[in-house]
C-alpha positions as CSV (number, residue, x, y, z in Angstrom):
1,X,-60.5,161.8,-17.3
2,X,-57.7,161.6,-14.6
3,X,-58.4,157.6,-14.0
4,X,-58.8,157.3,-17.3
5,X,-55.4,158.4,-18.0
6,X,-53.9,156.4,-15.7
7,X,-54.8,153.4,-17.6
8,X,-54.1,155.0,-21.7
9,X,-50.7,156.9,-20.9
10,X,-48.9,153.1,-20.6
11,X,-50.9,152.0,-23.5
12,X,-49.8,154.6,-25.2
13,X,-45.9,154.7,-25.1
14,X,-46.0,151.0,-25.2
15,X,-47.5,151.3,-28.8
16,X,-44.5,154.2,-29.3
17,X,-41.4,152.5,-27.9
18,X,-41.8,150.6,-31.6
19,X,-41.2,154.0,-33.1
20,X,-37.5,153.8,-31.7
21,X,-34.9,152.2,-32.0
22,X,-34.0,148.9,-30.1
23,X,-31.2,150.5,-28.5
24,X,-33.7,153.0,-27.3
25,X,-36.4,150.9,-25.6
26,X,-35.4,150.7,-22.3
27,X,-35.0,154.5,-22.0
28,X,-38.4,154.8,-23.7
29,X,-40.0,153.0,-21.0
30,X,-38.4,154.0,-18.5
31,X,-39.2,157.9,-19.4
32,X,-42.9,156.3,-19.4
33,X,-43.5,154.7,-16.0
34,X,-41.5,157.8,-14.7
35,X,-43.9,160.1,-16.2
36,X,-46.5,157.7,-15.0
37,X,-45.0,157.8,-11.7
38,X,-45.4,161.3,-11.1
39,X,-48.6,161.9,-12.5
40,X,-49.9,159.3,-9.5
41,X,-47.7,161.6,-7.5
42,X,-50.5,164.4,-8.9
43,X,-53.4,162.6,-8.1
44,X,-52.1,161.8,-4.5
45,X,-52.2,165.5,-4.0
46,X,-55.9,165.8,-5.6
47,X,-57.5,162.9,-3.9
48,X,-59.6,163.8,-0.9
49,X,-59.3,161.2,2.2
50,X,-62.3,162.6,3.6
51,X,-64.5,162.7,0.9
52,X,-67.6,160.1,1.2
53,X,-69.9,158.5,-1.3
54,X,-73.1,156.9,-0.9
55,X,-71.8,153.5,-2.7
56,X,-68.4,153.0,-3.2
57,X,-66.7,154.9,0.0
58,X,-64.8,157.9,-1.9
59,X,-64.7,156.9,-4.9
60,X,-63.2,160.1,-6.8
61,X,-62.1,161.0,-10.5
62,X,-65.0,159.1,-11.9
63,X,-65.7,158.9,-15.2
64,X,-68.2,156.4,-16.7
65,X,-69.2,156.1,-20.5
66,X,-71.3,154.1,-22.2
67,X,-69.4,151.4,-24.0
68,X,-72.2,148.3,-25.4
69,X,-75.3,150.4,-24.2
70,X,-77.5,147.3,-25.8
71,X,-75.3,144.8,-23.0
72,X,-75.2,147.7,-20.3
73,X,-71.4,148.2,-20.2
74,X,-69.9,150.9,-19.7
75,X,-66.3,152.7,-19.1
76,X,-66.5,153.1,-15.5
77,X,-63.7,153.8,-13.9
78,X,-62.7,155.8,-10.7
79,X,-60.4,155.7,-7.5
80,X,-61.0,155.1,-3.9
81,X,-58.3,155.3,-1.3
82,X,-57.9,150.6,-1.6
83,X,-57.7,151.3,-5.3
84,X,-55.3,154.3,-5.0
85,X,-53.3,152.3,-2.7
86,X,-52.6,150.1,-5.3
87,X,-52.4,152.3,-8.5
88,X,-49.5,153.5,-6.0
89,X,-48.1,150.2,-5.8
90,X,-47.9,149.7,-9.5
91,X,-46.9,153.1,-10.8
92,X,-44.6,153.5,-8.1
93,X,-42.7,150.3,-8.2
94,X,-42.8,149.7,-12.3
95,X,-39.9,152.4,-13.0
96,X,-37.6,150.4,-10.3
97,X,-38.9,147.1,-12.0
98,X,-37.4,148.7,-15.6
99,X,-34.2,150.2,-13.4
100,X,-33.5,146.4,-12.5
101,X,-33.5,145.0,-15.9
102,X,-30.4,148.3,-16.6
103,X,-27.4,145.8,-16.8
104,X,-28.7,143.2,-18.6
105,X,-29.3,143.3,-22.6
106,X,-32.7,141.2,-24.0
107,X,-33.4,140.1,-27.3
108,X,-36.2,142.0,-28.8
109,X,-36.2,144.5,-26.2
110,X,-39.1,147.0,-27.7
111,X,-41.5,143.5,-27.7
112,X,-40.0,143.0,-23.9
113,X,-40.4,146.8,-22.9
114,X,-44.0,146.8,-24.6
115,X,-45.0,143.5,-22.5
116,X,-44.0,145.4,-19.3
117,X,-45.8,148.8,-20.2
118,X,-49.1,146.6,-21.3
119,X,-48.9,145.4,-18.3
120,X,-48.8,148.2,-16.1
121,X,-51.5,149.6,-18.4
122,X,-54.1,146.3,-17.4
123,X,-53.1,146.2,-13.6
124,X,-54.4,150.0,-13.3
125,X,-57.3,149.1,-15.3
126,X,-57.6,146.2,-12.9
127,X,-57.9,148.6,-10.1
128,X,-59.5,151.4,-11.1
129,X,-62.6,149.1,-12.9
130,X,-65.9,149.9,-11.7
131,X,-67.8,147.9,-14.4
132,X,-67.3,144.1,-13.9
133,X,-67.5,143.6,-17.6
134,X,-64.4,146.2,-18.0
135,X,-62.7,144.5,-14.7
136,X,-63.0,141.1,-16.3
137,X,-60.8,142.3,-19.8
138,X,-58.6,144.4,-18.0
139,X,-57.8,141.4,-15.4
140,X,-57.4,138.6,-18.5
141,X,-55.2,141.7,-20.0
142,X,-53.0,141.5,-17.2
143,X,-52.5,137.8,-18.0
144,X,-51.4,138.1,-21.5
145,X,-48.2,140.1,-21.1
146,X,-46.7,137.7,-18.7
147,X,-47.4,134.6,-20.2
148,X,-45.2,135.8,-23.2
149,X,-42.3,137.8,-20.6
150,X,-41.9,133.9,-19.2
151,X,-42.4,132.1,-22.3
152,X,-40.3,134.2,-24.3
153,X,-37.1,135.5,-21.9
154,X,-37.8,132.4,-19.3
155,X,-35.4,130.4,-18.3
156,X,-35.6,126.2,-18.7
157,X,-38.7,124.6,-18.8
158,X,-40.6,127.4,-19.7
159,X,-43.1,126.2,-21.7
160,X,-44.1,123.5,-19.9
161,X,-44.1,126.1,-16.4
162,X,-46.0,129.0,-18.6
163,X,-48.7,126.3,-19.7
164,X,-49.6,125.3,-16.2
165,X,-49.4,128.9,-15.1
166,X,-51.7,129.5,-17.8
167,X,-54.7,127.0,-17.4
168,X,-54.6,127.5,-14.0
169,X,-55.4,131.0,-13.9
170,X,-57.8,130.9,-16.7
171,X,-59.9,128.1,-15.3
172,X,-60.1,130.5,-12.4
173,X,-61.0,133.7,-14.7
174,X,-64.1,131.3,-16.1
175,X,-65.6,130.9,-12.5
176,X,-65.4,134.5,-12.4
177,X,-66.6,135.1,-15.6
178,X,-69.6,132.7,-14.9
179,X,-70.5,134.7,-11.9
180,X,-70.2,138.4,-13.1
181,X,-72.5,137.3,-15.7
182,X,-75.5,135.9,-13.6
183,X,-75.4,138.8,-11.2
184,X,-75.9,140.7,-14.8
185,X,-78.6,138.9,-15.1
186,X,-80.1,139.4,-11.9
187,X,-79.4,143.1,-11.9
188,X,-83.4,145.4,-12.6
189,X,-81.6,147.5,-15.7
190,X,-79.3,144.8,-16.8
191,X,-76.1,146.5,-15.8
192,X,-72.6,145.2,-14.8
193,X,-72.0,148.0,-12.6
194,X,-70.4,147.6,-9.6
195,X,-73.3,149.7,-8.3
196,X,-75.9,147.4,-9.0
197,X,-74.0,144.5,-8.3
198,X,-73.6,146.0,-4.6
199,X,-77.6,146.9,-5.0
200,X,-77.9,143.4,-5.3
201,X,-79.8,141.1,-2.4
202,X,-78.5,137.8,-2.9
203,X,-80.2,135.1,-0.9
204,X,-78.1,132.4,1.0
205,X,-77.9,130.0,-2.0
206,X,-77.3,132.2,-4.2
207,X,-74.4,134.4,-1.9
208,X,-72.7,130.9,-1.4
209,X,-72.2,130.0,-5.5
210,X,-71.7,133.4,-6.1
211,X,-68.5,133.6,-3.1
212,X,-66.4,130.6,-4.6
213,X,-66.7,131.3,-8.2
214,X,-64.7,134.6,-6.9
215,X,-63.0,133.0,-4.5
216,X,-61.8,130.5,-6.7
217,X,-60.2,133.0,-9.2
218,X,-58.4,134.9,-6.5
219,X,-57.2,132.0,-4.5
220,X,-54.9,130.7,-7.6
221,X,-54.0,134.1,-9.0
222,X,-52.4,135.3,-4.9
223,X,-52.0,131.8,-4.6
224,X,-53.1,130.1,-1.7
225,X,-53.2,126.3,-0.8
226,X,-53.9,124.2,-2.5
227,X,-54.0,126.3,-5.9
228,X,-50.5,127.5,-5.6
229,X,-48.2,125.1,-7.3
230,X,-47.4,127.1,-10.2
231,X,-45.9,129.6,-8.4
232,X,-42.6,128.6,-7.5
233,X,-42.0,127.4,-10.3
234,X,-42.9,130.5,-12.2
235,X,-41.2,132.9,-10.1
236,X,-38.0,130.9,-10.3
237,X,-38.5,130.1,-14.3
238,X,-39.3,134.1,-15.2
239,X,-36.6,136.6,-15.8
240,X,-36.4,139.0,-13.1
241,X,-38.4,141.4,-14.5
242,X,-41.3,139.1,-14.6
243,X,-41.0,137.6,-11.3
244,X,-41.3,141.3,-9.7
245,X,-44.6,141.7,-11.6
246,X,-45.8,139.0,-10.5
247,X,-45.0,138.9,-7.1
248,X,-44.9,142.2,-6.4
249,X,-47.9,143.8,-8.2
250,X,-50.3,141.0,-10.3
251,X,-50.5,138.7,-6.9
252,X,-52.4,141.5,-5.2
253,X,-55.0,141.5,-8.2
254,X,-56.6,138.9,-5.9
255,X,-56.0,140.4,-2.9
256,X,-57.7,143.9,-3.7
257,X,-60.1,142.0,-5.9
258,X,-61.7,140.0,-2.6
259,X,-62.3,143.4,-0.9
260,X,-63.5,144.8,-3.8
261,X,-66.0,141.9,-5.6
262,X,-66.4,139.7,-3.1
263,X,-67.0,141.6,1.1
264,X,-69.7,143.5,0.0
265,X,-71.5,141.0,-2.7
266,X,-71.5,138.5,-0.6
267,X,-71.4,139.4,3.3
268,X,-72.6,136.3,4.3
269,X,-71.1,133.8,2.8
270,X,-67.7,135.4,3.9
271,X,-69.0,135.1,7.2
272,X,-70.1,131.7,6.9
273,X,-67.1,129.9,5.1
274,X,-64.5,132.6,6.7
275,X,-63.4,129.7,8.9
276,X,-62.6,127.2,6.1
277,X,-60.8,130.3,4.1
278,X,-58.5,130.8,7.4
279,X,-57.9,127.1,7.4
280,X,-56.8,127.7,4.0
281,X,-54.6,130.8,4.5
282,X,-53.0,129.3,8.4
283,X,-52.2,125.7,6.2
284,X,-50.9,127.6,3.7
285,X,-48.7,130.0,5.9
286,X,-47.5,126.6,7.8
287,X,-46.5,124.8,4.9
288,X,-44.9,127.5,2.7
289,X,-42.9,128.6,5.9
290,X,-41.8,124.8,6.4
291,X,-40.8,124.4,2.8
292,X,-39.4,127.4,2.5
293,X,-36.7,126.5,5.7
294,X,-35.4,123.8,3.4
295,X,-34.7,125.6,0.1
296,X,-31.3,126.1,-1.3
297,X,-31.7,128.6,-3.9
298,X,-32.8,132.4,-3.2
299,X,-35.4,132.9,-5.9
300,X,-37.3,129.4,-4.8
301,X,-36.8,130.6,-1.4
302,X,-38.6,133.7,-1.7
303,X,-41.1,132.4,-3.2
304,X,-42.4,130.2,-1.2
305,X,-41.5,133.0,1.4
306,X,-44.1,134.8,-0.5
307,X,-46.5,132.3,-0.2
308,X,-46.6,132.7,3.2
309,X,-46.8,136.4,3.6
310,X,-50.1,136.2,1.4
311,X,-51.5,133.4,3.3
312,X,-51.3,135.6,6.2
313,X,-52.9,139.1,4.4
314,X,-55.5,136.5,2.9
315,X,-56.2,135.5,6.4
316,X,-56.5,139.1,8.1
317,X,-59.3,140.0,5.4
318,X,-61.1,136.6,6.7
319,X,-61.2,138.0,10.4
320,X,-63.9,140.5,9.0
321,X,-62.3,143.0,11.3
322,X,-60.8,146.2,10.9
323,X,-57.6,145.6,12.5
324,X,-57.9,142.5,10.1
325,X,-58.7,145.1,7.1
326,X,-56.1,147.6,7.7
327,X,-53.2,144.9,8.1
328,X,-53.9,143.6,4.9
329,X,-53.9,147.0,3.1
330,X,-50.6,148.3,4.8
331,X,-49.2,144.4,4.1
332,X,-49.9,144.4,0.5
333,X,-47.9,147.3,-0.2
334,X,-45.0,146.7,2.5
335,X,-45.4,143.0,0.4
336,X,-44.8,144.0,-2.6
337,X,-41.8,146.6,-2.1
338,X,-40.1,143.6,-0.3
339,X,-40.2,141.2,-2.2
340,X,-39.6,143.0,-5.4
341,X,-36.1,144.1,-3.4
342,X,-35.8,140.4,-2.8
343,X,-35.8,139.2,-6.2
344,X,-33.5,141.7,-7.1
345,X,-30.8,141.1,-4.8
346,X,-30.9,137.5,-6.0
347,X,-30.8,139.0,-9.5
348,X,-27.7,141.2,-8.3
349,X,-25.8,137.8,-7.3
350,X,-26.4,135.5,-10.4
351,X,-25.1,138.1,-12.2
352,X,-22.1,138.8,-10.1
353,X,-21.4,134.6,-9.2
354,X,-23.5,132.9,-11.3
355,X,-25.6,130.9,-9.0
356,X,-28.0,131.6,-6.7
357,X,-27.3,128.1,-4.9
358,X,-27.5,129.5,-1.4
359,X,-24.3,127.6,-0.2
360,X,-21.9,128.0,-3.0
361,X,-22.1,131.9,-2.2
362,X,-20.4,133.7,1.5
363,X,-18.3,135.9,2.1
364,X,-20.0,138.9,-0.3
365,X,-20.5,141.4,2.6
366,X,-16.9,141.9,2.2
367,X,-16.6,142.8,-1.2
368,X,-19.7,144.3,-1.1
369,X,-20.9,145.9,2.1
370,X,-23.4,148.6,0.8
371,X,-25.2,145.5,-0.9
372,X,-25.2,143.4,1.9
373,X,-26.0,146.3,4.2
374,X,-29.7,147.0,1.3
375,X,-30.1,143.2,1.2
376,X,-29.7,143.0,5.3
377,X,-32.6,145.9,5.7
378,X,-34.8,144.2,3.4
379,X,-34.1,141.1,5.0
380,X,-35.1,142.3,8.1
381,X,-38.4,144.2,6.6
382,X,-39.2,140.4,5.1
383,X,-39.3,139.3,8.8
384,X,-41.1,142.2,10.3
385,X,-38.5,143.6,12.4
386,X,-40.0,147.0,14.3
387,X,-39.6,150.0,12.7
388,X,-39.5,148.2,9.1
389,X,-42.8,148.6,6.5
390,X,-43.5,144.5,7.2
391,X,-44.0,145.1,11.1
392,X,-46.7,147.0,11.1
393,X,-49.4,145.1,8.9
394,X,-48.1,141.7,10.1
395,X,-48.7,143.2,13.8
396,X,-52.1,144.0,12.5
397,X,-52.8,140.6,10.7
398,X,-51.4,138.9,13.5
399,X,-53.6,141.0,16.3
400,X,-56.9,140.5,14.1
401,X,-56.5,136.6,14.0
402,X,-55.6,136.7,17.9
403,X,-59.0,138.3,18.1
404,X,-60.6,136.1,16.0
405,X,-58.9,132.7,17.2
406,X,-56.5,131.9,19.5
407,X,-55.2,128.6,17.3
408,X,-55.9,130.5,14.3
409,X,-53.0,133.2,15.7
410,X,-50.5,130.6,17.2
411,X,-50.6,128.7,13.5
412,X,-50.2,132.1,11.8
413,X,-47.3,133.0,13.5
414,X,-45.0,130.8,12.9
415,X,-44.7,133.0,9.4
416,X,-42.6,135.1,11.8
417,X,-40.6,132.3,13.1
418,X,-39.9,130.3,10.2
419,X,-39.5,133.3,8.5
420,X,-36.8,134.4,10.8
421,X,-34.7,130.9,10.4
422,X,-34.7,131.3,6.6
423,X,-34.3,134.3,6.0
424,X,-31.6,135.3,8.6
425,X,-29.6,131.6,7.6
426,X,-30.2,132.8,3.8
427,X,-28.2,136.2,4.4
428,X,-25.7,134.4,7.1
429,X,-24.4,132.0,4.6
430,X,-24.5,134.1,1.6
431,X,-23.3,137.4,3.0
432,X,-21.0,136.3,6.0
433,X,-18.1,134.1,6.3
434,X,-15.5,133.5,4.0
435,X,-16.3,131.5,0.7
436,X,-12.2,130.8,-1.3
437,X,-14.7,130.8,-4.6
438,X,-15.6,134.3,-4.1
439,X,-12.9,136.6,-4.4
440,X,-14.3,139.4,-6.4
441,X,-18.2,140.8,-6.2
442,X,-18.5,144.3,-7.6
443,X,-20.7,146.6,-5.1
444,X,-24.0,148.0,-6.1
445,X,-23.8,150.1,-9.7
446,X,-25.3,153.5,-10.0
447,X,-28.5,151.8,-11.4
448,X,-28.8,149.4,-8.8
449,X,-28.3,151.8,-6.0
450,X,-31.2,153.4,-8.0
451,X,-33.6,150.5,-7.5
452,X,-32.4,149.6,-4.4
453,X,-31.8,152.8,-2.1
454,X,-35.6,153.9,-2.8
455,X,-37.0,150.6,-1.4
456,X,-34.5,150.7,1.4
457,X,-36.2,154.3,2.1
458,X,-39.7,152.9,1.5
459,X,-38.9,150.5,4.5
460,X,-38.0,152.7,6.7
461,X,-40.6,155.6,5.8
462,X,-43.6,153.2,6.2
463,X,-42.0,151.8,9.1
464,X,-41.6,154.8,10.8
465,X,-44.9,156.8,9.2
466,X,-47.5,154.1,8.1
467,X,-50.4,156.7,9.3
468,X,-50.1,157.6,4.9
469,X,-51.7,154.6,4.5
470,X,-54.2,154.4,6.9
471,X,-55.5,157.8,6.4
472,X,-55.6,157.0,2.6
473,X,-57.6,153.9,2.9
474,X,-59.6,154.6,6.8
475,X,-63.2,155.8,4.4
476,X,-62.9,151.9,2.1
477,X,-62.2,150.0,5.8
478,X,-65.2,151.9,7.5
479,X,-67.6,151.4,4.6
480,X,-66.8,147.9,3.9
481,X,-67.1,147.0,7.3
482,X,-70.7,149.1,7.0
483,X,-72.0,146.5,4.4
484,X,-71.1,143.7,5.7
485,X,-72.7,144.7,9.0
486,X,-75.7,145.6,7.4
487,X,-76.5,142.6,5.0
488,X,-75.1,140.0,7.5
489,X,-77.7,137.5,8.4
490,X,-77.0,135.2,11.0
491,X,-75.9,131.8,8.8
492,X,-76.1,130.1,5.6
């Protein structure tokens, strides 16, 4: 029941925030993902890290309920240490999500606050799924609640932005749709189980449809090239709020979902087209950095600054290694507290100047030095400075590929370079210097130093003490690496 109520508790008290007032909303949820918040903080202390199972690692807390017995679905739902990791992620970053949105007043705030809990709701169910049936609603869920955040609050051009974003993610959930039925159909007791999916012995034809209807899904929703061009203009369009879901958390819906649906499904076309994915991911790293050098506004440049960072997790999980494996799992939660700090610095400055044109601001660290001192950390963790949360899975990533290919790596890393010029120019000429225009920037409120003081300490703690992590997710690395070594075959 524990996983279970992971996923109904934000259902829940999104349903009751309509029970308040208006004026009441944003406390309401933010008393919610708190709540929610600790109660992960519960199951942390619960889960076992050394616990083994025979077909899903340690899988824990499961609960599984028939749901269409006729259809063979069922409510199965449970946590391993991957899925933890990012039940973690979401619970964990959605009170500083509704912290950030403190100073600023929407219209229709309980539909705004409701969007946000429902969202949180289908992310968990996302990754706690263990029926692919369940994991298909729960992922088109997700989808629902920010489509409306950036149609409704967006800023110009919305609809036209929220349409692409649209069709291009559902043309990607069809593929995926397409193929979790027909491994239904080719399961003995008609079952969409993740078990008997993973029971499954595709042959090479079969592995190598199978691999790019999933592939396809999650290559638009992290994006990677060329499926990402509704991304910038999505992050930039959405209000703040939005873009931190959807950098910081729904982006890794694709992520997770390629260790979870596609590694042990289909070992061998991964190991077969795992050179045209890295191709994919290294072009994508290389062009994102480059076009991220020339922005000049923050939320465009970070991004296509995000772009990059995925490219290169994307590309760890393609060296089928476990250096490779553990990168990306450290990476996508150093990601996603990053850049969600990110977006909310530049939210910080539009609100204090007006723009976030990156040379009409300078001068702020002045007027503000303990902003400019949380921006200049999570500057730093965006580049992977040692001792920051981005050093260590980008080390990782970056050793894996070096393994893998030596071209591969030397591509790759220009994420680091690039991402050095941009995003140390970015903070020189908006923090430093003097700017005649700027004469008065407030420093950090008490509910900004709220959002922003935890992910300066998240930085630091996982820069210092990543060991959490790898502990948490060693038994998912060792037994995905397990079935891929054991249903490997030499080619397609």
């Amino acid at each position: 029941m524990i996983t279970a109520a992971l996923i109904a508790f934000p259902f829940l008290a999104a349903l009751l925030l309509f029970l308040l007032p208006a004026n009441m909303a944003k406390k309401g949820a933010l008393i919610a993902t708190l709540i929610q918040a600790v109660f992960t903080a519960y199951v942390i202390f619960l889960f076992d890290i050394n616990e083994h199972r025979s077909f899903l690692s340690n899988e824990q807390f499961i609960l599984s309920q028939n749901w269409i017995s006729s259809m063979g679905i069922r409510f199965f739902v449970g946590l391993d240490g991957l899925s933890l990791l990012m039940v973690i992620l979401t619970n964990f970053l959605l009170p500083l999500i509704i912290l950030s949105t403190w100073n600023r007043e929407f219209r229709q705030p309980k539909l705004f606050y409701f969007l946000i809990l429902m969202m949180q709701s289908a992310l968990v169910g996302v990754f706690v799924s263990l029926d692919a049936f369940l994991y298909y609603i729960f992922w088109e869920l997700a989808l629902i609640p920010i489509y409306f955040i950036v149609l409704i609050w967006g800023g110009e051009n919305r609809v036209k932005i929220t349409f692409k974003f649209f069709i291009y993610t559902l043309l990607g959930s069809l593929l995926m749709l397409a193929a979790i039925i027909w491994l239904y159909l080719q399961t003995t007791d008609r079952s969409f189980g993740i078990d008997a999916f993973y029971a499954l012995r595709l042959d090479a034809t079969a592995q190598r449809w199978i691999f790019w209807a999933f592939f396809l899904a999650y290559a638009i929703k992290i994006p990677l090239l060329p499926f990402h061009s509704w991304q910038p203009d999505t992050y930039t369009t959405a209000p703040n709020a939005g873009s931190m879901l959807l950098s910081g958390i729904m982006l890794k819906m694709g992520i997770y979902s390629i260790f979870r649906w596609i590694l042990p499904i289909t070992p061998m076309a991964v190991s077969a087209y795992s050179d045209i994915v890295l191709m994919m991911c290294v072009a994508g790293i290389v062009y994102a950095s480059w076009i991220a050098v020339g922005q000049k506004e923050l939320k465009r440049l970070f991004a296509w600054s995000s772009i990059a960072h995925v490219g290169l997790i994307t590309a760890g999980i393609f060296t089928l290694s476990q250096t490779g494996f553990q990168g990306a799992m450290v990476q996508m939660l150093a990601h996603g507290v990053n850049v969600v700090g990110l977006f909310f610095i530049a939210e910080i400055i539009q609100q204090r100047t007006g723009t976030t044109e990156i040379e009409k601001l300078g001068g702020i660290r002045q007027l503000a030095p303990v902003f400019a001192s949380c921006y200049m950390v999570i500057t730093f963790a965006s580049i992977a400075l040692p001792l920051t949360n981005g050093f260590i899975g980008e080390f990782l990533l970056l050793s894996s590929l070096y393994d893998y290919s030596f071209i591969f790596a030397s591509f790759a890393g220009l994420t680091i370079i690039f991402g050095a010029v941009y995003m140390l120019r970015a903070y020189k000429t908006s923090m430093l210097g003097e700017n005649p225009a700027i004469t008065v920037f407030a420093d950090l409120s008490i509910s900004e130093k709220l959002v922003l003081f935890p992910i300066v300490g998240l930085i630091l703690f996982f820069g210092l003490f990543p060991q959490f992590i790898f502990n948490l997710t060693d038994e998912s690395v060792k037994y995905l690496l397990t079935e891929i070594s054991n249903h490997m075959v030499p080619t397609l």
